[in-house]
C-alpha beads as a LAMMPS data file, in Angstrom:
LAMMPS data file: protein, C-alpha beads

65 atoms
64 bonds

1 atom types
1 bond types

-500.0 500.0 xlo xhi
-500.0 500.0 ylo yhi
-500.0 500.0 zlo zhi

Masses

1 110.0

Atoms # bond

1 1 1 370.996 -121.630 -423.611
2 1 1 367.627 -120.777 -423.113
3 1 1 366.069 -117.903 -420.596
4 1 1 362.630 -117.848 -418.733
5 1 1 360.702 -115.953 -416.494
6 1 1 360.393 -116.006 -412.747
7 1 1 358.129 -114.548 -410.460
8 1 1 359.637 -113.739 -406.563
9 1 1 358.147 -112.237 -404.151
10 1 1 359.637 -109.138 -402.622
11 1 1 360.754 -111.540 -399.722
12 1 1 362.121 -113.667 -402.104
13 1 1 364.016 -111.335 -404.086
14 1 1 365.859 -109.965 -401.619
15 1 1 366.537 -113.084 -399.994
16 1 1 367.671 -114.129 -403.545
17 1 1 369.972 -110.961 -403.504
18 1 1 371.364 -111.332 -400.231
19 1 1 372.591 -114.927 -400.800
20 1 1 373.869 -114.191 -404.107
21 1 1 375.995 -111.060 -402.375
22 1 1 377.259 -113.138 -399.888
23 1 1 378.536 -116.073 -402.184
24 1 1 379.762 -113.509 -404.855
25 1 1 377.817 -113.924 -407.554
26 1 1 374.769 -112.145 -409.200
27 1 1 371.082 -113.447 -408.201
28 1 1 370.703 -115.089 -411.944
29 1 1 373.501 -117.126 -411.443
30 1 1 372.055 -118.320 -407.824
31 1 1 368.736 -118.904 -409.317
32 1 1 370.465 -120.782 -412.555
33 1 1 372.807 -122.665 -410.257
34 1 1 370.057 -123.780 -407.763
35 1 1 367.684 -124.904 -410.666
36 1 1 370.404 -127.282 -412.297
37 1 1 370.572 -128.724 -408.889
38 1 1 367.039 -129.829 -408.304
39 1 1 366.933 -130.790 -411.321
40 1 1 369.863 -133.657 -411.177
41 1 1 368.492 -134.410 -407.673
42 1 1 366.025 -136.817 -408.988
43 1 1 368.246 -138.878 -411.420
44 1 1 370.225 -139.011 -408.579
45 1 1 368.187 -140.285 -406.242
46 1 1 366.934 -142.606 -408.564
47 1 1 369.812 -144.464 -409.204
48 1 1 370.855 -144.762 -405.667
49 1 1 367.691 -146.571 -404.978
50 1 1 368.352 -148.664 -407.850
51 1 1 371.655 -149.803 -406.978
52 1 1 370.413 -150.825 -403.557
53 1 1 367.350 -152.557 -404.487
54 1 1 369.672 -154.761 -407.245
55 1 1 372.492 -155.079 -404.658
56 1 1 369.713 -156.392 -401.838
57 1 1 368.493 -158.433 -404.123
58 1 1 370.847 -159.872 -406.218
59 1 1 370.358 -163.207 -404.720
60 1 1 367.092 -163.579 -405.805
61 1 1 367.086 -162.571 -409.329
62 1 1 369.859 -165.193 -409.331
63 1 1 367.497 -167.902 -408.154
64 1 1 364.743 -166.142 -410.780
65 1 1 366.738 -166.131 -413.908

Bonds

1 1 1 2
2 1 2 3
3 1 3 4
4 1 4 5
5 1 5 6
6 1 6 7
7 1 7 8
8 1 8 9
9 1 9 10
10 1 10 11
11 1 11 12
12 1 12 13
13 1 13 14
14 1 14 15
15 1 15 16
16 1 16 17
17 1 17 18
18 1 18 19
19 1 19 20
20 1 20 21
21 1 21 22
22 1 22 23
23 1 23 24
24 1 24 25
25 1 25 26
26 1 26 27
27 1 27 28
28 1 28 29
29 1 29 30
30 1 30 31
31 1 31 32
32 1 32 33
33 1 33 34
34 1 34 35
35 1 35 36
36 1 36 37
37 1 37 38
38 1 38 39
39 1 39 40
40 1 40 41
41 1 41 42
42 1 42 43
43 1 43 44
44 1 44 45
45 1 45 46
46 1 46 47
47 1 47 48
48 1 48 49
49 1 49 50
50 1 50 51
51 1 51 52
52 1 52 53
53 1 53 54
54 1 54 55
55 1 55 56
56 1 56 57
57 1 57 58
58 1 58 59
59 1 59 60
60 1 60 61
61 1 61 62
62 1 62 63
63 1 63 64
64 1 64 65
């Protein structure tokens, strides 16, 4: 696993801290946990898309082929 750097702002950290209190779990795990999910977001998203633009037009690319 790698590590990196982030910059808050005081507003941020504590915000950061407060959340992580609440759910139980230190800030770096919040801030790891959060990252991971934006980052599958977009793969995500992409796919869905994709599945509904074949599905729409499946018809078509019939007729095409």
């Amino acid at each position: 696993m790698a590590n990196i750097t982030v910059s808050l702002t005081e507003e941020g950290l504590l915000k950061l801290q407060e959340l992580a209190a609440r759910l139980m779990i230190s800030p770096e795990e919040l801030a790891r946990i959060g990252v991971e999910e934006l980052l599958a977001l977009p793969d995500d998203e992409f796919r869905r898309v994709m599945n509904y633009v074949l599905k729409k037009n499946a018809e078509l690319y019939q007729r095409l082929a």
